[in-house]
Structures are given as C-alpha cells and as structure tokens.
C-alpha positions as CSV (number, residue, x, y, z in Angstrom):
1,X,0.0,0.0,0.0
2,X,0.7,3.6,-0.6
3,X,2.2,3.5,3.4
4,X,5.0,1.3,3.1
5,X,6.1,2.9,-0.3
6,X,6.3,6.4,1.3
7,X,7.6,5.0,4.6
8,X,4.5,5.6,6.9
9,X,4.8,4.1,10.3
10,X,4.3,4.0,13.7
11,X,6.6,6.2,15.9
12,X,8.6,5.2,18.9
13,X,6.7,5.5,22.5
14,X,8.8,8.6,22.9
15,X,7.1,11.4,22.7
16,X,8.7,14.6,20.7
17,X,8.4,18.0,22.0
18,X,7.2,21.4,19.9
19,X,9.8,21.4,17.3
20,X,10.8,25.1,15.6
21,X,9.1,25.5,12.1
22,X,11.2,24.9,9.3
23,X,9.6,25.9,6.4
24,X,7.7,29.5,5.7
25,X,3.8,29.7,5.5
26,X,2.3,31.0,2.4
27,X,-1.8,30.4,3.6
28,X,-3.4,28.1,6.1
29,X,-4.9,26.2,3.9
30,X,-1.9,25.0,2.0
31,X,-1.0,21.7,2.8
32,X,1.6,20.5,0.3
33,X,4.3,22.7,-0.5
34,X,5.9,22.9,-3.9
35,X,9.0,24.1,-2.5
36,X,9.7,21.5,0.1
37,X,9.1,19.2,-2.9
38,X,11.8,20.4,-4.9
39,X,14.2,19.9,-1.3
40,X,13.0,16.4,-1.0
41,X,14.9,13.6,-1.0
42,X,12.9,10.3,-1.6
43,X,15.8,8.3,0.4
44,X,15.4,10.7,3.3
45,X,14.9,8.8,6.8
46,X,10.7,9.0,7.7
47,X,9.5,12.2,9.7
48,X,6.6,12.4,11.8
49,X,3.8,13.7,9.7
50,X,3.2,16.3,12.7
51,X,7.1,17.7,12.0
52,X,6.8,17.2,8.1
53,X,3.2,19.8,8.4
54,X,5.4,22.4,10.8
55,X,8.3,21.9,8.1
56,X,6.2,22.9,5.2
57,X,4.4,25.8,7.0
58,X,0.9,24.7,6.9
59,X,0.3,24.4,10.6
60,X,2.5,24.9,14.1
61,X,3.6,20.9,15.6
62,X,1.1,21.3,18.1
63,X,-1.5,22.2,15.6
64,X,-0.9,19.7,13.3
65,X,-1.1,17.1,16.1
66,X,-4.1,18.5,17.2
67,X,-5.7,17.5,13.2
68,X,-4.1,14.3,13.5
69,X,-6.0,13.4,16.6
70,X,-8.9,14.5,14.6
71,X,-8.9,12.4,11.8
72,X,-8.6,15.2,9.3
73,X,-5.3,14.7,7.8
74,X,-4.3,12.1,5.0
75,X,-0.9,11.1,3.8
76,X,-0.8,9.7,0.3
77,X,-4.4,9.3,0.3
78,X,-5.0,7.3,3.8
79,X,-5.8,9.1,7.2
80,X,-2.8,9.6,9.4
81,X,-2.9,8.9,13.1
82,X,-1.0,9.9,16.0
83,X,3.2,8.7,15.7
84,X,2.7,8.1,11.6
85,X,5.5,8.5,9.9
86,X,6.4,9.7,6.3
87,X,8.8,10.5,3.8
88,X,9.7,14.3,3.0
89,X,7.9,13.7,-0.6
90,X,4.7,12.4,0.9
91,X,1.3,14.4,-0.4
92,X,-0.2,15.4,2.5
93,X,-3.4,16.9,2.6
94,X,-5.7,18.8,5.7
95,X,-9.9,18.3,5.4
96,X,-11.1,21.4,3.7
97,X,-14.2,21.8,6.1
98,X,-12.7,20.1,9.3
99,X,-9.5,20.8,9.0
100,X,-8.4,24.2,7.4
101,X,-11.7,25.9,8.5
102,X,-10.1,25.7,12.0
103,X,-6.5,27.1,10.9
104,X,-8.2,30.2,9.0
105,X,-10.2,31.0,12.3
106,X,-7.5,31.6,13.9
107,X,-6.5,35.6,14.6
108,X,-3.7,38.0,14.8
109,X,-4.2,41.2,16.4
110,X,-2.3,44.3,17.1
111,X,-1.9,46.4,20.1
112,X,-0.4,49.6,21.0
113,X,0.7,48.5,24.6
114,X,1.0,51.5,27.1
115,X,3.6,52.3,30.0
116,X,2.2,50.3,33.4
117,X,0.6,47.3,31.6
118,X,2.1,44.1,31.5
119,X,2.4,42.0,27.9
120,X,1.6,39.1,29.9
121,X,1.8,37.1,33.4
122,X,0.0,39.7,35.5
123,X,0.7,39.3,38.9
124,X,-2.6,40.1,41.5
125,X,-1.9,44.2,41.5
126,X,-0.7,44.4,37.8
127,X,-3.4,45.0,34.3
128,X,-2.5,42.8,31.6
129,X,-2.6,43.6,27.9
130,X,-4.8,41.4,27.4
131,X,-7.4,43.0,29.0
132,X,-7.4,45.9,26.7
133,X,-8.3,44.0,24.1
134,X,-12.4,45.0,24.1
135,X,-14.7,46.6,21.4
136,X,-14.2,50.1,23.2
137,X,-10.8,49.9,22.3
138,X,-11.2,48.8,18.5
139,X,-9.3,50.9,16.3
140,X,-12.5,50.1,13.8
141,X,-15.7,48.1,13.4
142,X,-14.1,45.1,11.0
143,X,-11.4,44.2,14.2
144,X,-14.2,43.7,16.0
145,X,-16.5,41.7,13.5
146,X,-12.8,39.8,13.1
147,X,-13.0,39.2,17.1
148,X,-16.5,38.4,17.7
149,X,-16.1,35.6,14.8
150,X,-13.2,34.1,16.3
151,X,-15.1,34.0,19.1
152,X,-18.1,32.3,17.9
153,X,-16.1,29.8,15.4
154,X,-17.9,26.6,15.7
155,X,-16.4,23.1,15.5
156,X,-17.8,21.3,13.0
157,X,-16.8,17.9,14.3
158,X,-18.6,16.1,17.5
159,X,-16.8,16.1,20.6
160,X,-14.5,19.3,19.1
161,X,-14.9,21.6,21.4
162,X,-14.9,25.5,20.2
163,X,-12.3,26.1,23.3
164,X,-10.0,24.1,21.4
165,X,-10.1,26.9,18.8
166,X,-7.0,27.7,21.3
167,X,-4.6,25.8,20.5
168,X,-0.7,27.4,21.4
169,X,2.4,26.5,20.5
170,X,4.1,25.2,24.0
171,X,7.0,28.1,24.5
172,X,4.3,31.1,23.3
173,X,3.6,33.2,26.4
174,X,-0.4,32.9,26.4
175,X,-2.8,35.7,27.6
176,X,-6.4,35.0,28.0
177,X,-9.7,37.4,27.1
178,X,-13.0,37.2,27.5
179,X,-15.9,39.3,27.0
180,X,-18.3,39.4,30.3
181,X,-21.6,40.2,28.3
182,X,-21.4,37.6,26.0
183,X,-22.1,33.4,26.1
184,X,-19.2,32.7,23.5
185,X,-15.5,30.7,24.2
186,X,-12.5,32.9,25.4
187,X,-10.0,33.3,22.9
188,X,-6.1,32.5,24.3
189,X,-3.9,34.7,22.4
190,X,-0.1,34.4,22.2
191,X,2.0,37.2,23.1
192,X,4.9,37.3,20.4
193,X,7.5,39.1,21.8
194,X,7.0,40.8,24.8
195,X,7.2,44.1,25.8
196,X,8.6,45.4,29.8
197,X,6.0,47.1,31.9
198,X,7.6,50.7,31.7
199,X,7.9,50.5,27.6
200,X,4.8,50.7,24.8
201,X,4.8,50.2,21.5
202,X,3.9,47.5,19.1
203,X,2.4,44.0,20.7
204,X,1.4,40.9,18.5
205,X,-1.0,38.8,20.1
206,X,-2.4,35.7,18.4
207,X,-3.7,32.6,18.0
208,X,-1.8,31.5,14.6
209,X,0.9,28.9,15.7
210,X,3.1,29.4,12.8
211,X,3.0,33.2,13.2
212,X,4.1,32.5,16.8
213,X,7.1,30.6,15.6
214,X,8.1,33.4,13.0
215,X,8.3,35.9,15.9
216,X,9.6,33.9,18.9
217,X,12.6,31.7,20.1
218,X,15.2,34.5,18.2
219,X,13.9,33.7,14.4
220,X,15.7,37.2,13.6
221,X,12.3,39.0,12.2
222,X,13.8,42.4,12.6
223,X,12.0,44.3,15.3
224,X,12.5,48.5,15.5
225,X,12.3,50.8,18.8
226,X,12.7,54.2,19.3
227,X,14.2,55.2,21.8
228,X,14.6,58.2,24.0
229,X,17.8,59.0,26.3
230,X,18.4,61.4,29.1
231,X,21.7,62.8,27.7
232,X,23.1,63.7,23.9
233,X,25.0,60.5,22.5
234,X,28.2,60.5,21.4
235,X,30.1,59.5,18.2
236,X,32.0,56.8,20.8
237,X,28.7,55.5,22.2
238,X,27.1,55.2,18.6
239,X,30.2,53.0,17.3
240,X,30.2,51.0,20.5
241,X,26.0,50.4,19.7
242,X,27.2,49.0,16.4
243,X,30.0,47.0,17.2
244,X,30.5,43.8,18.5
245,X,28.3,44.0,22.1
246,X,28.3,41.7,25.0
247,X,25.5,40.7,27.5
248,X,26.0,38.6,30.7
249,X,29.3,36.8,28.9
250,X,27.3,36.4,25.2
251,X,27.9,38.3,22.0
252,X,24.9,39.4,20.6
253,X,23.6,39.8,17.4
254,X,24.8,42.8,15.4
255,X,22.5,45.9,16.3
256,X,21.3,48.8,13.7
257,X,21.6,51.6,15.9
258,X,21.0,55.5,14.6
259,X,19.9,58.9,15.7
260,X,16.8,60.0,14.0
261,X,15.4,63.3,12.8
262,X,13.7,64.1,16.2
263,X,17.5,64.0,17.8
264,X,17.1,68.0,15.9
265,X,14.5,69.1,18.0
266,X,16.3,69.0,21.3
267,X,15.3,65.2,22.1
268,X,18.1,62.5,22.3
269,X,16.0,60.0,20.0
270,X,17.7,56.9,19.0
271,X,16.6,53.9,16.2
272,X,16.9,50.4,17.8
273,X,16.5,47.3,15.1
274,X,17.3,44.1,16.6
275,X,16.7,40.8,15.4
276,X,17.1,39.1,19.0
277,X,15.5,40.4,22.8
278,X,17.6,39.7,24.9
279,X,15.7,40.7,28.5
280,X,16.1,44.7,29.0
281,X,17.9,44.3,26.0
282,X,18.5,48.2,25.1
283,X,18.3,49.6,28.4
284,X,21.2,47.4,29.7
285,X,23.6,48.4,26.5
286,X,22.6,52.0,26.8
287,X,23.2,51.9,30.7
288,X,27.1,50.2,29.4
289,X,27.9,53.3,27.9
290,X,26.4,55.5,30.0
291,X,22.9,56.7,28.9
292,X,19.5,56.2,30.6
293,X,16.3,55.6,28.7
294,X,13.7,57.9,29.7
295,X,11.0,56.3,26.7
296,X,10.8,53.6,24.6
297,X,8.3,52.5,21.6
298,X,8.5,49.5,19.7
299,X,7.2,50.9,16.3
300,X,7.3,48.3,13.6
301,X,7.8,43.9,13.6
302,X,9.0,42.6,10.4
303,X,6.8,44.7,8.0
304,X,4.3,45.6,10.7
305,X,3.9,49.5,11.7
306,X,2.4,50.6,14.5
307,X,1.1,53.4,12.3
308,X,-1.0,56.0,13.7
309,X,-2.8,53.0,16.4
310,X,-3.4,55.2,19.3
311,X,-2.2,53.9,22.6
312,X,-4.2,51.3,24.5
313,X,-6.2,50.8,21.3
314,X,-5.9,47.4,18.7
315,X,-6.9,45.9,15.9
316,X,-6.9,42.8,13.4
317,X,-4.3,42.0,11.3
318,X,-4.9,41.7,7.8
319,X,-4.3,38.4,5.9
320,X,-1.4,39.9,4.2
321,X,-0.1,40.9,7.1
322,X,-0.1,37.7,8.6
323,X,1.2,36.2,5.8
324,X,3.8,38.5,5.5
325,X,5.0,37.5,9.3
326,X,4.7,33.6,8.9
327,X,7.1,34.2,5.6
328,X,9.4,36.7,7.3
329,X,12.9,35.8,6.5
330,X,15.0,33.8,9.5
331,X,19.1,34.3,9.5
C-alpha cells in the first residue's frame, strides 16, 4: 500500500516536543508545498507527519497534532494517526471543512501597549494587555467583527470543542480574554514578543501557531524601537552600539543603531533594530555606555507598523499581514 512505499509508520513511544518551524507559511490552507518538494529527498529517513506539516508551513507541531487526533489529515491518500511517519515527498493533505476551516479562524491582532501594563503574566496588582483587548478599544468596526467571529467559530466535528479553537504553540507566552456580556468561548492569544512594563509600542498577540514561531525563540524578524535618552550621544557611544556588544558573557547579534530626525528638535532619540530580545535588551547596553532611557516604543515587527494605532487601542491584522510574518525571513 501507498504506506510502506512512502515509509508511513508507527513512531517510537517517545514522545517529541514542539519542534521550531522549518519551512515558511504562504496560507493556512496550503497543505503541500511545492518548495519542500523540490528539497525532497525520496531516500530521506521518515519524519513524523506532525514535523513534516510544521516543516512545510501549513500548521505549528502542536497544531498539526491537534488535526491528526482529529482524523482530518491524509498522507498519500489514507488518514494519518497519532506517531505516523512519512517520507519528505509524501502528499499530505488537511480536510477542507474540518480541517483548514479551524487554521483560518484563527486571529492575529495588534496592540499599542502603554507604559504600566504588562504583555503578559499579570501578577494580582498588575493590568494585563490582554485586558485591553475589548470593542471600546477597537481601532474600527471590522477588528471587531474579526473578534466576535473568532469567538463564535464553531467546531464542525462532535466532541470538538470551540475552546480548542485555542490551540498554542508550547513556549508562546499565552494571555487569556474574555468578554463578560457575552455566552461565546474565550479566545487565548499568544503574546509574540514581549514588551517590559515601563515600555509601549507594538504588541502581537495571536492565536496563529506558525505566526508564533516566525516571531519567537530569536527567528531574527527584525524588530525596530525608538528610543529616547536622558543625555546627547556621542560619536564613541554610537560606534560601540554598532560594534560587537556583550550581554552577561554572550555576543549578541549585530544591532542597527541610529539617531533619528527628532535628535534636531532637542530630544536625544535613538533607532533600535534588533533581530534578538535579549531581557532589558537596550536599556542594559545604553546603561554600558552610560545613557539612561527615559521612553521607549517598539514601532514596527517585520513589516508591521504601528502606524498611527493610538495607545491602548488594537486591531486585526490583515491576511497579508499575517502572511507576511509567517514568511518573514530567519538568518
């Protein structure tokens, strides 16, 4: 049968963790990949079907394990269950009503975080951003037709549970929203990429597991701040900024640092890209060589802007958008 020619089987009793996405997403609903086809090797060792899914960018491993369980995923034509192997040429294929209906439901949505709120992980005195994320805060009326159909997605499988809509990668930092006045499932949303309490700026928050890989576990999606210092910077500092810079014994990646245009108006503005976060990331180097951050906005994630989103207000992210971070290039 068409299983022992593409080398489907049955996978050891260990049990893999998430695994890193290794291929980039084009839509949801793609399930076989001309690219990965042309990278194939027909003598390559079998893959779990769950890793070979992540690989091509259809779905995160946690996702795709999740349609397994369901029954809604074929490889060469016959269902594929939990520990199935294949090879890296195998046609695989997601249920267009049960499967890929649940991938597309899935949201993105942007928020401009303010100073004093926490990305995620609220402790009992602290406001999460999460909680922000209501229809009185909608930047316009489609985000929230986009949230309130999320939120009434309906499983069309018995025993499928619209919760389950929820599904996170294992290492995304989860928030969770609900709205009081209404009977519908809370939405979890994965915060990609957090942001301190005492900074604002640009904050991804979704549900989209291959999104959540693009931006998390140092992928290298560029990510710009500015940045605002108590003190004038100096040509020294600048060069040090751009040079090779070391936190708590590690070299980090190579930093795009600038003044920008406001610098002329009396402020000490800087331009931060990084393609890594390392934790207090910029206030630590700028502290190094002696400057103290006084404000700082993330303004733009891959080829997300924050744009004119006023602060504590969100919105959805379009399908381009979110196809543009699930692509986004990884060094």
């Amino acid at each position: 049968g068409s299983n022992a020619r593409r080398g489907v089987g049955r996978a050891s009793p260990r049990r893999d963790g998430d695994g890193e996405n290794f291929g980039s997403a084009s839509s949801p609903g793609d399930a076989f990949s001309q690219n990965s086809l042309e990278n194939a090797n027909p003598n390559d060792a079998p893959q779990r079907v769950a890793k070979l899914m992540a690989w091509r960018g259809l779905c995160s491993r946690r996702e795709a394990e999740t349609l397994i369980s369901r029954g809604v995923v074929t490889v060469d034509g016959e269902v594929a269950k939990q520990g199935d192997k294949a090879l890296c040429d195998a046609r695989i294929t997601v249920d267009e009503r049960f499967g890929q209906s649940w991938l597309r439901s899935k949201i993105t949505l942007v928020l401009n975080k303010p100073v004093g709120v926490v990305s995620n992980l609220p402790s009992s005195t602290e406001s999460e951003a999460a909680e922000l994320l209501v229809p009185s805060n909608a930047a316009d009326e489609e985000s929230v037709r986009v949230f309130d159909e999320a939120r009434e997605w309906k499983a069309p499988l018995p025993g499928w549970e619209a919760g389950e809509n929820n599904d996170a990668p294992g290492d995304a930092r989860t928030s969770k929203t609900r709205r009081s006045n209404t009977s519908t499932h809370k939405i979890t949303l994965n915060v990609c990429g957090r942001l301190d309490k005492d900074s604002r700026g640009l904050l991804v928050l979704t549900q989209d597991g291959v999104l959540a890989k693009s931006l998390i576990g140092g992928n290298g999606v560029p990510k710009t701040y500015e940045v605002t210092v108590d003190r004038p910077v100096s040509d020294d500092a600048l060069a040090k900024l751009n040079g090779d810079v070391f936190l708590d014994g590690s070299k980090l990646r190579p930093m795009r640092v600038r003044k920008t245009a406001r610098a002329n108006d009396g402020e000490h503005v800087l331009q931060f890209t990084l393609r890594e976060g390392k934790n207090r990331q910029i206030r630590r180097v700028l502290f190094a060589v002696g400057l103290r951050v006084t404000d700082l906005v993330r303004t733009k994630i891959g080829g997300i802007a924050l744009g004119d989103l006023p602060e504590g207000r969100w919105r959805a992210m379009s399908d381009f958008e979110c196809a543009s971070l699930r692509s986004a290039r990884r060094d």
